[in-house]
C-alpha positions in Angstrom: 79.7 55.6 38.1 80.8 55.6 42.0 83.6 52.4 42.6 81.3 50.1 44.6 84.5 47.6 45.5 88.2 46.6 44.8 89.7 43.4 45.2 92.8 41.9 44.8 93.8 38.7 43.7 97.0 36.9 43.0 97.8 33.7 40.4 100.7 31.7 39.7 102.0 29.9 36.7 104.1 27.5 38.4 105.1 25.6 35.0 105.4 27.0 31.5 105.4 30.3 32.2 102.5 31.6 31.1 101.8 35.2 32.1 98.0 34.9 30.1 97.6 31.9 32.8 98.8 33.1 35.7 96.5 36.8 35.0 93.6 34.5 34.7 94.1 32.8 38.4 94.8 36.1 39.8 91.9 37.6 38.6 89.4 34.1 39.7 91.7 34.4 42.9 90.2 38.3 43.3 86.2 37.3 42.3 86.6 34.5 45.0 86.7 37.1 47.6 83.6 39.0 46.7 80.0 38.0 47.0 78.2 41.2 45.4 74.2 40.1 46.6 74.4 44.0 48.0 74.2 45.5 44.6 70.1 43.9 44.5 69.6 43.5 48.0 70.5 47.0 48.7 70.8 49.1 46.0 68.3 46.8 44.0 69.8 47.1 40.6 68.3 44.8 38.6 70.1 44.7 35.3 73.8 43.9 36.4 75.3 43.8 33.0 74.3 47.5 32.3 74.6 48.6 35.8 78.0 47.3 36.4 81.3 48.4 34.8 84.3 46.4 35.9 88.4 47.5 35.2 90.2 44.6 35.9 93.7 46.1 35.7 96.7 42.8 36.3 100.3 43.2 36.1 102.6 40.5 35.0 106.1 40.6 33.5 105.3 40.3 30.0 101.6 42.4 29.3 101.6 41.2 25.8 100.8 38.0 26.8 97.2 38.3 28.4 94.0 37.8 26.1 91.5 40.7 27.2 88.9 38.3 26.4 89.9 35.4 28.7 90.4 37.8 31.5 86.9 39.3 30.7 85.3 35.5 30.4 86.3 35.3 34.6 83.7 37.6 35.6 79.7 37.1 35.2 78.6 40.5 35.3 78.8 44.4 33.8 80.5 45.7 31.4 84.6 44.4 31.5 87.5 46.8 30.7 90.6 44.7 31.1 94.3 46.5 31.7 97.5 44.4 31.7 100.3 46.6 33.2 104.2 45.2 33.6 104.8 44.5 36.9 104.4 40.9 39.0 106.7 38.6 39.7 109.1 36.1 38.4 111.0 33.6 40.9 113.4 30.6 40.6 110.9 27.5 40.3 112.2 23.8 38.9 112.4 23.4 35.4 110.7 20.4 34.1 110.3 20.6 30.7 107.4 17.8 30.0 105.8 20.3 32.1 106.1 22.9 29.8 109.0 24.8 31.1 110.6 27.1 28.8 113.1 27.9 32.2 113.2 27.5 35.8 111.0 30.5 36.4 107.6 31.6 38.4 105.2 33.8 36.5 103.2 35.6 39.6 100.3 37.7 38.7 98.4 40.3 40.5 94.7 41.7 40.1 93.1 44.6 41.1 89.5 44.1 40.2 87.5 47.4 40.5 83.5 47.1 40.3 81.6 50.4 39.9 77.7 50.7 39.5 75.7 53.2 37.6 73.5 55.1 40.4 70.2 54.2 40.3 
């Protein structure tokens, strides 16, 4: 497998807190980016899902709370590995609680979504 791309995406969770949520946006924020018609038009692969491996690696403040799954369901093609790492970001918000709040906080994720093929 040779890395083909990496993008990078970021998501918030404005209200409630949710680091699941806000991994999810970051990782839709990084497939946004990327248009990968190269992989038939040039390399003419033709069966993406086996020719494709993906390692979605996103780091929020509490791992724990991302579903490998729902991160996985984001992208369309290959074969998904999914990594959630501590790291992002947490910054004063506005707590509203019929919004969900738990506190006043930010969750901010951030993606790294890596795409490598299987040479033809």
């Amino acid at each position: 497998m040779k890395r083909y791309i990496i993008e990078f995406g970021m998501g918030t969770d404005f209200h409630g807190q949710d680091a699941g949520k806000a991994a999810v946006k970051a990782v839709k924020d990084a497939v946004s980016r990327s248009c990968l018609c190269g992989l038939t038009e040039v390399l003419g692969l033709e069966d993406l899902n086996q020719s494709v491996q993906i390692q979605v690696t996103v780091a929020v403040s509490r791992p724990e709370e991302v579903n490998p799954v729902e991160i996985a369901n984001c992208l369309p093609i290959g074969q998904v590995e999914v990594k959630a790492v501590k790291g992002g970001l947490q910054v004063p918000g506005l707590f509203i609680p019929r919004f969900g709040d738990k506190d006043d906080s930010i969750e901010v994720a951030i993606a790294a979504v890596e795409v490598r093929i299987l040479e033809p």
